[in-house]
KOLFIKOL-547964 format. One record per atom (N, C-alpha, C): atom name; x negated, y, z; residue in three letters; chain; residue number from 1. Coordinates in steps of 0.1 Angstrom, whole numbers, plus 5000, padded with zeros to 4 digits. Layout:
N
CA;X;Y;Z;ALA;A;NUM
...
This chain:
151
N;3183;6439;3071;UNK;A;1
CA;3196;6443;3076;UNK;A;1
C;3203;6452;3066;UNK;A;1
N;3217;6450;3065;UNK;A;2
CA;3222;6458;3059;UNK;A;2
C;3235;6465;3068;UNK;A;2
N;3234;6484;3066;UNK;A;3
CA;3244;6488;3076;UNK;A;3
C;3253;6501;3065;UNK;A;3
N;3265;6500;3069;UNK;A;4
CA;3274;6508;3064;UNK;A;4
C;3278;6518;3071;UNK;A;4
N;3275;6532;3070;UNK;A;5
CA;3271;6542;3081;UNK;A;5
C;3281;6554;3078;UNK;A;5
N;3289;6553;3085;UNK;A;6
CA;3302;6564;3082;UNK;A;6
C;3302;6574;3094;UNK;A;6
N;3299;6587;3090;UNK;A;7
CA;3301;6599;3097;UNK;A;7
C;3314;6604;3103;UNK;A;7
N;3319;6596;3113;UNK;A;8
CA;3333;6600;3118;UNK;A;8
C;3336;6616;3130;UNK;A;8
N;3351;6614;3133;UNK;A;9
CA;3352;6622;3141;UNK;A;9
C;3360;6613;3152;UNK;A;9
N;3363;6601;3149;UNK;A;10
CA;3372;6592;3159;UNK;A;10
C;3366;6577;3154;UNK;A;10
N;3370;6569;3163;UNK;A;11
CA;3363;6554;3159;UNK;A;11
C;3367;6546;3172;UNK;A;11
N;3373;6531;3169;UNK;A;12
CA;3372;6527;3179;UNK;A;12
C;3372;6509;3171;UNK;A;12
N;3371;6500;3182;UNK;A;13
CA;3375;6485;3175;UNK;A;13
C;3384;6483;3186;UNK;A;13
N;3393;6473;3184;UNK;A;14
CA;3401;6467;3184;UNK;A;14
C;3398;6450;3188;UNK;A;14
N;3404;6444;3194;UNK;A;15
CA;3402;6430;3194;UNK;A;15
C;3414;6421;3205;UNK;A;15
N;3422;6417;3200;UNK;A;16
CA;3441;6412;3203;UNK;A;16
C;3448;6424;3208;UNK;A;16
N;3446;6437;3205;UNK;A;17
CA;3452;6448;3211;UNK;A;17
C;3445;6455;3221;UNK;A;17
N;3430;6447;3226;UNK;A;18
CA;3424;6454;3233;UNK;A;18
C;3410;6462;3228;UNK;A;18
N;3408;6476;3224;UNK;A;19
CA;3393;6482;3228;UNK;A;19
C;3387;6481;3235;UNK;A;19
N;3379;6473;3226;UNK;A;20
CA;3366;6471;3232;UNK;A;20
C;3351;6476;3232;UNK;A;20
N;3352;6489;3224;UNK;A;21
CA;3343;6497;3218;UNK;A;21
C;3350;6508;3210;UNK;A;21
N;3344;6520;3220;UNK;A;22
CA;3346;6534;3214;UNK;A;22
C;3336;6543;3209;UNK;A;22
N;3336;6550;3196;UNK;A;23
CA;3328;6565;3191;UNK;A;23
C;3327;6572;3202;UNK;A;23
N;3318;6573;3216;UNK;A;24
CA;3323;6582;3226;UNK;A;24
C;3307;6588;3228;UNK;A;24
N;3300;6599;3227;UNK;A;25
CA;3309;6610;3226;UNK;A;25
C;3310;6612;3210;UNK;A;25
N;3314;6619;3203;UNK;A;26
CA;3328;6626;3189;UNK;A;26
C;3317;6634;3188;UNK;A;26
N;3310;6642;3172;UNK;A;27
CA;3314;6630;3163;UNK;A;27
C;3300;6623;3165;UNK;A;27
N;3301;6613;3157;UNK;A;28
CA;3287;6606;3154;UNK;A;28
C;3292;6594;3145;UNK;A;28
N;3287;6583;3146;UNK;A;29
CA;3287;6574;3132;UNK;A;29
C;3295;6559;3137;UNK;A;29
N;3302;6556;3130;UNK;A;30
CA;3306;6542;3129;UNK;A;30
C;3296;6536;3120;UNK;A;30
N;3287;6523;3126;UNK;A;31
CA;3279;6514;3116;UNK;A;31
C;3283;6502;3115;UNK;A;31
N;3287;6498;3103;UNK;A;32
CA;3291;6485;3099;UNK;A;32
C;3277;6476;3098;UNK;A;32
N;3275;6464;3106;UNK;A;33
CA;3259;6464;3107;UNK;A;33
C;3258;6442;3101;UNK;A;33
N;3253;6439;3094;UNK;A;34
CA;3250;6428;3085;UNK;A;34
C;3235;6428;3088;UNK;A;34
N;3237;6413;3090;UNK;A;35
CA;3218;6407;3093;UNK;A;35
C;3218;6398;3083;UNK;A;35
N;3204;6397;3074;UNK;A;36
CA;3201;6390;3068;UNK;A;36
C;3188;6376;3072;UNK;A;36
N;3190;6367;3066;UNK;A;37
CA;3183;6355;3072;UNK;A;37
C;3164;6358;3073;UNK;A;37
N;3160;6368;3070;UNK;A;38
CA;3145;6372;3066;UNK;A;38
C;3142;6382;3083;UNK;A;38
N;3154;6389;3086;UNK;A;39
CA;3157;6402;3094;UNK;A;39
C;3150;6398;3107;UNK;A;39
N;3142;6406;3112;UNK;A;40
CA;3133;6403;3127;UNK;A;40
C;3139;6417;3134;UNK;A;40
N;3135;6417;3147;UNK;A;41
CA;3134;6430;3159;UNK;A;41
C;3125;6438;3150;UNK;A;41
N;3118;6436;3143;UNK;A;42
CA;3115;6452;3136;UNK;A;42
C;3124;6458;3126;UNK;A;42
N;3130;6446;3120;UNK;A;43
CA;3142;6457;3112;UNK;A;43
C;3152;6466;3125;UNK;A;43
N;3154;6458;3128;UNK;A;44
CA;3165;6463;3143;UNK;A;44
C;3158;6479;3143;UNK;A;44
N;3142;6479;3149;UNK;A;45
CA;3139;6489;3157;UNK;A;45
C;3139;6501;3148;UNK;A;45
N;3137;6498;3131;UNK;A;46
CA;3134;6504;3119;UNK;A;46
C;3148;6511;3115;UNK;A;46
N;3159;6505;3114;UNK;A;47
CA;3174;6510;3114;UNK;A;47
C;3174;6516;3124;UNK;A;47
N;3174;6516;3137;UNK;A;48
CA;3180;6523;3147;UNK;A;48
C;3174;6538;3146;UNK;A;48
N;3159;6536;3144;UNK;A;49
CA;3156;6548;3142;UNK;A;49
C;3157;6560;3130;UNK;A;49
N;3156;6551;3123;UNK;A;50
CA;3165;6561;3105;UNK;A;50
C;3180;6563;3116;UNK;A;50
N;3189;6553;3117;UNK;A;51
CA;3201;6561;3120;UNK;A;51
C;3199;6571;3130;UNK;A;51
N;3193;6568;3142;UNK;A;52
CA;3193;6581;3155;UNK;A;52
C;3187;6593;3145;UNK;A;52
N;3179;6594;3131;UNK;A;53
CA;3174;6605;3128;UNK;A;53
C;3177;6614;3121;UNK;A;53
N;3186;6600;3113;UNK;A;54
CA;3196;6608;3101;UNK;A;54
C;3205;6619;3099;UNK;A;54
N;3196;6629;3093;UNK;A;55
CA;3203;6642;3092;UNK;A;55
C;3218;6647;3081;UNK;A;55
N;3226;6643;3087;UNK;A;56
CA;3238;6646;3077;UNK;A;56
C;3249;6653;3088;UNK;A;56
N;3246;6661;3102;UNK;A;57
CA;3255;6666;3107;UNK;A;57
C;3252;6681;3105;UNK;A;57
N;3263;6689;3107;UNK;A;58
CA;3258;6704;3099;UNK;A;58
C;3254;6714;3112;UNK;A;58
N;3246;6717;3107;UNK;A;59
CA;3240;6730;3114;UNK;A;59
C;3247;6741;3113;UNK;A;59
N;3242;6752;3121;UNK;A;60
CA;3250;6768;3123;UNK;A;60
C;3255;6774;3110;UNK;A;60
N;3245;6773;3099;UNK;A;61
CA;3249;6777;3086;UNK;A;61
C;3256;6766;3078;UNK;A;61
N;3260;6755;3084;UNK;A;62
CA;3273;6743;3074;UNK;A;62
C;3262;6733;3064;UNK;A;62
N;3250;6738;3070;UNK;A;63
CA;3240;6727;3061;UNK;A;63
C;3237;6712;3067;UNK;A;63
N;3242;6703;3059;UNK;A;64
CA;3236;6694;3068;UNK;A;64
C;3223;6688;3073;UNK;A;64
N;3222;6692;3083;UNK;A;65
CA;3206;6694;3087;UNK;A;65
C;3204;6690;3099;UNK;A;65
N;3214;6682;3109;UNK;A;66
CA;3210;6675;3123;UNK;A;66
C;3213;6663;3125;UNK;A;66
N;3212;6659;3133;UNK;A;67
CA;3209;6642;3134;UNK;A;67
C;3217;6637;3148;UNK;A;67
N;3219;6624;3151;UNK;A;68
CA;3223;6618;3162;UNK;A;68
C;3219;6623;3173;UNK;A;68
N;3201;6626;3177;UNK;A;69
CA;3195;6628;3184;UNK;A;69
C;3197;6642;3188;UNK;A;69
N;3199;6652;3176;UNK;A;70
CA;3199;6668;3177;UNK;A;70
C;3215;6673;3182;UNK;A;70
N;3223;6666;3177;UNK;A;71
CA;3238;6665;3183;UNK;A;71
C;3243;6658;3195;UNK;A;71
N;3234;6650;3201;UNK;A;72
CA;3243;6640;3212;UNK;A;72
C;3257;6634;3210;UNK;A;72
N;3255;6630;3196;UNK;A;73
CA;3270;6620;3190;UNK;A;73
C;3266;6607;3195;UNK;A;73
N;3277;6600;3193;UNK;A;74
CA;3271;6587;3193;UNK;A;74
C;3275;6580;3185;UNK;A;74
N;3275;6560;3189;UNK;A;75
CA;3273;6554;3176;UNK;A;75
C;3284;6545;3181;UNK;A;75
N;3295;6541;3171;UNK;A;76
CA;3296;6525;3173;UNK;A;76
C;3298;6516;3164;UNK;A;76
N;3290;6499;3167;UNK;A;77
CA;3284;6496;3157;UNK;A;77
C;3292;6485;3161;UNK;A;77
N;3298;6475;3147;UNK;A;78
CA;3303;6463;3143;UNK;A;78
C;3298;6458;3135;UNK;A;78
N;3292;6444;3141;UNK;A;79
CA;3288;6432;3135;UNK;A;79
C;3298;6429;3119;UNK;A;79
N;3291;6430;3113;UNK;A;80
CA;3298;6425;3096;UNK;A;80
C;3291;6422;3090;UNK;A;80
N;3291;6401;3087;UNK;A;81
CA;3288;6398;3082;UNK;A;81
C;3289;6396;3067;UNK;A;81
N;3299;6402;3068;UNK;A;82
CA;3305;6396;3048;UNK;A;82
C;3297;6413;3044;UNK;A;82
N;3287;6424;3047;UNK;A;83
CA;3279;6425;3037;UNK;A;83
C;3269;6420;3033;UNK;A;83
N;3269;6406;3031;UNK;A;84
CA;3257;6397;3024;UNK;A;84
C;3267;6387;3017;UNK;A;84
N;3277;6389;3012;UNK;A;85
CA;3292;6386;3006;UNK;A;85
C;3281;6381;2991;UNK;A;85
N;3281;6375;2990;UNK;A;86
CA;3278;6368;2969;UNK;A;86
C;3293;6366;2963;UNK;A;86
N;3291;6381;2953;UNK;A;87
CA;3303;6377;2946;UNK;A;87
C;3300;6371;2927;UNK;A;87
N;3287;6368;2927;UNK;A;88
CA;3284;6368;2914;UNK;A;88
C;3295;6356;2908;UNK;A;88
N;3301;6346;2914;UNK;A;89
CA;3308;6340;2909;UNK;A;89
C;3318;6341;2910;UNK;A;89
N;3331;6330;2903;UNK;A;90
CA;3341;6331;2913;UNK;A;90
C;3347;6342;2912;UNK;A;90
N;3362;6341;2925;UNK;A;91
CA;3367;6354;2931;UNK;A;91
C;3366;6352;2947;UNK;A;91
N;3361;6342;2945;UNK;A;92
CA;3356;6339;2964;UNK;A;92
C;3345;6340;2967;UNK;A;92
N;3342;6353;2981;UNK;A;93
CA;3328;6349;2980;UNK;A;93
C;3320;6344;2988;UNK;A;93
N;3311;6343;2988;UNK;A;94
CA;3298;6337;2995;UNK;A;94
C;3290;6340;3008;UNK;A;94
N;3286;6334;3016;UNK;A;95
CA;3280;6342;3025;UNK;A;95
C;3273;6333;3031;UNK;A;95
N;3265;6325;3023;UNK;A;96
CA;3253;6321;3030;UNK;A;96
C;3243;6329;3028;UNK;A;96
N;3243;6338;3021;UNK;A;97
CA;3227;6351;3024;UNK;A;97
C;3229;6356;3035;UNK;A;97
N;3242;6355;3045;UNK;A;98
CA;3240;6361;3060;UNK;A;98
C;3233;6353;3066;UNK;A;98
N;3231;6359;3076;UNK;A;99
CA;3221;6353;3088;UNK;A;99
C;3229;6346;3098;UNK;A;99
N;3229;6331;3101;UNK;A;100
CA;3238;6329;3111;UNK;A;100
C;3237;6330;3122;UNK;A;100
N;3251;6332;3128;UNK;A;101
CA;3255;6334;3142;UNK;A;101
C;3242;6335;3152;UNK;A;101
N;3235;6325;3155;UNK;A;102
CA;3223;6325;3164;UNK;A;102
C;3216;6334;3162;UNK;A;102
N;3209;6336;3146;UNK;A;103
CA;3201;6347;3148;UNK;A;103
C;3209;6358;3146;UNK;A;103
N;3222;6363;3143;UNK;A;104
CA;3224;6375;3137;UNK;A;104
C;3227;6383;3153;UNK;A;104
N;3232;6370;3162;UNK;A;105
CA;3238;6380;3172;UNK;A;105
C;3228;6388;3181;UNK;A;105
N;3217;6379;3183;UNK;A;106
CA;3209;6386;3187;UNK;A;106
C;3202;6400;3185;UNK;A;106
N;3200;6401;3173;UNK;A;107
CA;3198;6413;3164;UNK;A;107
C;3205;6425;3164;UNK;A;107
N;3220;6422;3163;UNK;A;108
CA;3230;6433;3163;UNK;A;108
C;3228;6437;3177;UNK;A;108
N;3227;6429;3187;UNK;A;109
CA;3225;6437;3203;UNK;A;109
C;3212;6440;3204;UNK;A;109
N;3202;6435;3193;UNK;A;110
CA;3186;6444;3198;UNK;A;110
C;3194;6458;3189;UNK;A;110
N;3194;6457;3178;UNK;A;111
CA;3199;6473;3170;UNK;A;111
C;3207;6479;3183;UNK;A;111
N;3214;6478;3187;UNK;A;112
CA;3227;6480;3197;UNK;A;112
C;3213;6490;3207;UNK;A;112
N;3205;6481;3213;UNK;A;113
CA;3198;6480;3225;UNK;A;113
C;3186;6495;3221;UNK;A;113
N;3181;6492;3203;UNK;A;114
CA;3172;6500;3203;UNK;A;114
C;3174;6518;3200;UNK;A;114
N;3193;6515;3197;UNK;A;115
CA;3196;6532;3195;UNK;A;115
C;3200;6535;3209;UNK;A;115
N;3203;6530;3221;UNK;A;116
CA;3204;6535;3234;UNK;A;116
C;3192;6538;3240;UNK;A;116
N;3178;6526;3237;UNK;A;117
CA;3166;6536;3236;UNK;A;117
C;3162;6547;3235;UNK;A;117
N;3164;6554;3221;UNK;A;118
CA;3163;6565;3216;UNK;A;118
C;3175;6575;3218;UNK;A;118
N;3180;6574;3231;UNK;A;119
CA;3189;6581;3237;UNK;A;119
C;3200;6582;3231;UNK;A;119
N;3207;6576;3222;UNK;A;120
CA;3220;6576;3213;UNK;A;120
C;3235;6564;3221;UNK;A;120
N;3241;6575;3227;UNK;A;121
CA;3258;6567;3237;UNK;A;121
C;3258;6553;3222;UNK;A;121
N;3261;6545;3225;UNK;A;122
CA;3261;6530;3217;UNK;A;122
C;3273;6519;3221;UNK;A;122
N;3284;6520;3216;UNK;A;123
CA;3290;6509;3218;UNK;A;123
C;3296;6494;3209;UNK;A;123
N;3298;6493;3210;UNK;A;124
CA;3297;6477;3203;UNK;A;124
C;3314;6473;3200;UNK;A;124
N;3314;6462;3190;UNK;A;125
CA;3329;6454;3187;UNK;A;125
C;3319;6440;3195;UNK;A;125
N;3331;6433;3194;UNK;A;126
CA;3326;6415;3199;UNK;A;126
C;3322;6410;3186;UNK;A;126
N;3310;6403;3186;UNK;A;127
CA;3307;6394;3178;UNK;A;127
C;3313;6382;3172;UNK;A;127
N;3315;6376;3164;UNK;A;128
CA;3325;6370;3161;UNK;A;128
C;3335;6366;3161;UNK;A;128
N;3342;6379;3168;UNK;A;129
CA;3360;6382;3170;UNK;A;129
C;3367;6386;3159;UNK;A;129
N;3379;6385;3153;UNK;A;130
CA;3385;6391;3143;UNK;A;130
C;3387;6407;3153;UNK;A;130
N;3385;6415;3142;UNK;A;131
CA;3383;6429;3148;UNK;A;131
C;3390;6438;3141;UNK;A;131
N;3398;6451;3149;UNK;A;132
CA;3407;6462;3140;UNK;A;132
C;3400;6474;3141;UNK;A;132
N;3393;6482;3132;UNK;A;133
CA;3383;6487;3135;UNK;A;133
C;3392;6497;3130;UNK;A;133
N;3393;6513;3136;UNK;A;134
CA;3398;6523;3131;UNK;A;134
C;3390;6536;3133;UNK;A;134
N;3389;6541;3121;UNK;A;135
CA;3380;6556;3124;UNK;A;135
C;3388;6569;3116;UNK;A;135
N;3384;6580;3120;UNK;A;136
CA;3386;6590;3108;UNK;A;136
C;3369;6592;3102;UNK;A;136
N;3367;6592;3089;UNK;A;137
CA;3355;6595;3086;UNK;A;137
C;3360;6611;3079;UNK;A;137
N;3344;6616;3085;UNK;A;138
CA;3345;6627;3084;UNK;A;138
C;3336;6634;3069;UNK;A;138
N;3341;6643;3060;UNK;A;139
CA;3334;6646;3051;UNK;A;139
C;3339;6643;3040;UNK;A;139
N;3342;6626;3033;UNK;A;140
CA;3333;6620;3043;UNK;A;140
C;3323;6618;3038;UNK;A;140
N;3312;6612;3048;UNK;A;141
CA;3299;6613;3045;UNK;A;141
C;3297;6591;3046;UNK;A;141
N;3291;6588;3036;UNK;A;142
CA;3291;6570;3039;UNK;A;142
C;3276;6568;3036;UNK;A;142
N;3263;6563;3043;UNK;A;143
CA;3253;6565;3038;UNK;A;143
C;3250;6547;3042;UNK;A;143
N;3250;6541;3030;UNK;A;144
CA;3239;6526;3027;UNK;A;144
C;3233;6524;3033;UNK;A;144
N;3226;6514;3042;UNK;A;145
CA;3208;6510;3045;UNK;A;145
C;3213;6494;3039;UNK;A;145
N;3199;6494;3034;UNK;A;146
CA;3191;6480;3030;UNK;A;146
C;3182;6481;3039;UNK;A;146
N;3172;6473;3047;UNK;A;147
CA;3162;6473;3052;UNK;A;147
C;3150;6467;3043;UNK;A;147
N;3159;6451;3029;UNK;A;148
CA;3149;6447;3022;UNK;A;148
C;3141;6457;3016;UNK;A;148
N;3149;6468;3012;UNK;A;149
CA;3144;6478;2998;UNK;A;149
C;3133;6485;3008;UNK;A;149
N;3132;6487;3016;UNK;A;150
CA;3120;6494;3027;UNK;A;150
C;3111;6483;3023;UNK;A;150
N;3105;6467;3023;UNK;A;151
CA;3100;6461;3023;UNK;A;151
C;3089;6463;3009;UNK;A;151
């Protein structure tokens, strides 16, 4: 899995004018979230918990030193497949290294499923909807996951 993890203070998606997923409660992280064709329920449970743990919110002294879990932020997470985009050619790119639809959707609602587990507010965009995603990122702070590179 690959997730694009931006520390906001607002976040919401969009989909024909209607929100259908809010950052609620402020702040916590918008995750841009990409499945790859290898990706099982343990990547899911593996990401969920690096994000619920990840320390990049700031403590009493402005250090960033607290996590999803230590703040009560929450998360909202959008399916995006074009990060497994192949641009080595071309100017168009590619996106058979995503995981298709069947397997990916399931995945993004187990990720979805496993940071409500670990007590983190979680809300969702629609899976294969064109989507208007708006955040303020805060910081800003943008932190990568690969799950291959854990492998």
């Amino acid at each position: 899995m690959r997730a694009v993890l931006q520390r906001a203070t607002t976040g919401r998606v969009l989909v024909d004018g209607e929100v259908v997923g809010a950052l609620d409660p402020t702040p916590g992280f918008v995750v841009l979230l990409g499945v790859g064709p290898n990706d099982t329920e343990a990547e899911a449970r593996l990401l969920a918990d690096k994000v619920a743990g990840l320390r990049v919110f700031a403590d009493a002294q402005g250090k960033m030193n607290l996590s999803l879990r230590d703040t009560g932020g929450g998360a909202l997470v959008i399916s995006q497949f074009t990060l497994y985009a192949d641009t080595r050619r071309g100017r168009r790119p590619g996106f058979t290294t995503a995981a298709p639809p069947s397997q990916a959707e399931p995945l993004v609602a187990r990720f979805i499923d496993e940071l409500r587990t670990l007590g983190i507010p979680t809300q969702g965009g629609r899976f294969g909807a064109e989507m208007r995603v708006e955040l303020t990122n805060s910081g800003p702070v943008t932190i990568l996951f690969d799950t291959d590179e854990w492998r």
